[in-house]
N, C-alpha and C positions, 0 to 999 in steps of 0.2 A: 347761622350755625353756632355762632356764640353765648345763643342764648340754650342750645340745648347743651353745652359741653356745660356752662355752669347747672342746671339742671341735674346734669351725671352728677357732678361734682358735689353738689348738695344731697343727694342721695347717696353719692358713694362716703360722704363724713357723716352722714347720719348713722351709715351702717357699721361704719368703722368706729364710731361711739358706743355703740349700742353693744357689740360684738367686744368690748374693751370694758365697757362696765361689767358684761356680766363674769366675764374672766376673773375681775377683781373681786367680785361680788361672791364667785363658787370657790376658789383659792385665793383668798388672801395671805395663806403663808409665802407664797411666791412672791409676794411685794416686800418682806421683812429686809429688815437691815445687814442681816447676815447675808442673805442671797443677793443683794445690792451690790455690797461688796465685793462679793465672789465672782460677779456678773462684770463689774468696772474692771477687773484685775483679770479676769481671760480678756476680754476686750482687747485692753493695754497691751497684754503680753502679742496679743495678733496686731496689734497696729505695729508696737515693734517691728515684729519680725515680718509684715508686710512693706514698711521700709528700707529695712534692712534688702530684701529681696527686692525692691525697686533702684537701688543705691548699685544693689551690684549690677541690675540689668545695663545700668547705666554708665558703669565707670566699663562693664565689657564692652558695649556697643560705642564706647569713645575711643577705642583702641584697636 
Protein backbone atom coordinates (compact mmCIF):
# COMPACT_ATOMS: atom_id res chain seq x y z
CA UNK A 1 0.00 0.00 0.00
CA UNK A 2 2.85 2.31 0.50
CA UNK A 3 3.98 2.21 -2.64
CA UNK A 4 0.88 3.36 -4.20
CA UNK A 5 0.15 6.38 -1.50
CA UNK A 6 3.70 7.63 -2.66
CA UNK A 7 2.58 7.10 -6.12
CA UNK A 8 -0.59 9.57 -5.35
CA UNK A 9 1.86 11.61 -3.88
CA UNK A 10 4.13 12.10 -6.78
CA UNK A 11 1.24 12.85 -8.96
CA UNK A 12 -0.64 14.84 -6.53
CA UNK A 13 3.08 17.44 -6.33
CA UNK A 14 3.41 17.07 -9.79
CA UNK A 15 0.02 18.64 -10.29
CA UNK A 16 0.28 21.02 -7.58
CA UNK A 17 3.47 22.44 -9.63
CA UNK A 18 2.30 22.44 -12.67
CA UNK A 19 -1.18 24.20 -11.50
CA UNK A 20 1.38 26.89 -9.47
CA UNK A 21 3.44 27.73 -12.39
CA UNK A 22 0.96 28.44 -14.56
CA UNK A 23 -0.84 30.85 -12.04
CA UNK A 24 2.54 32.61 -11.72
CA UNK A 25 2.94 32.33 -15.36
CA UNK A 26 -0.80 34.17 -16.38
CA UNK A 27 -0.75 36.73 -13.26
CA UNK A 28 2.36 37.67 -12.15
CA UNK A 29 1.17 40.95 -10.63
CA UNK A 30 -0.13 38.82 -7.89
CA UNK A 31 3.39 37.89 -6.78
CA UNK A 32 4.52 41.73 -6.42
CA UNK A 33 5.92 43.19 -3.48
CA UNK A 34 2.99 45.39 -2.68
CA UNK A 35 0.50 42.28 -2.57
CA UNK A 36 3.15 40.52 -0.36
CA UNK A 37 2.89 42.69 1.91
CA UNK A 38 -0.64 43.26 2.15
CA UNK A 39 -0.94 39.37 2.15
CA UNK A 40 1.66 39.07 5.49
CA UNK A 41 -0.27 41.87 7.26
CA UNK A 42 -4.00 40.35 6.98
CA UNK A 43 -2.42 37.12 7.90
CA UNK A 44 -0.79 38.76 11.07
CA UNK A 45 -3.74 40.75 11.96
CA UNK A 46 -5.81 36.98 11.79
CA UNK A 47 -3.30 35.13 13.67
CA UNK A 48 -3.71 38.02 16.32
CA UNK A 49 -6.88 37.83 16.75
CA UNK A 50 -7.11 33.94 16.42
CA UNK A 51 -5.07 34.04 19.55
CA UNK A 52 -6.49 36.42 21.21
CA UNK A 53 -9.82 34.27 20.76
CA UNK A 54 -8.07 31.12 21.84
CA UNK A 55 -6.56 32.96 25.06
CA UNK A 56 -10.04 33.91 26.02
CA UNK A 57 -11.50 30.22 25.29
CA UNK A 58 -9.10 29.48 27.62
CA UNK A 59 -8.89 31.74 30.69
CA UNK A 60 -13.19 31.04 30.41
CA UNK A 61 -12.99 27.43 30.39
CA UNK A 62 -10.40 27.77 33.64
CA UNK A 63 -12.98 29.27 35.52
Amino acid sequence: MSDWYSVLFLVGAFFSAWFLYRVIKDQPEQFSSKNLFKTTLTLGYLAVVLIAVMAISILSLRS
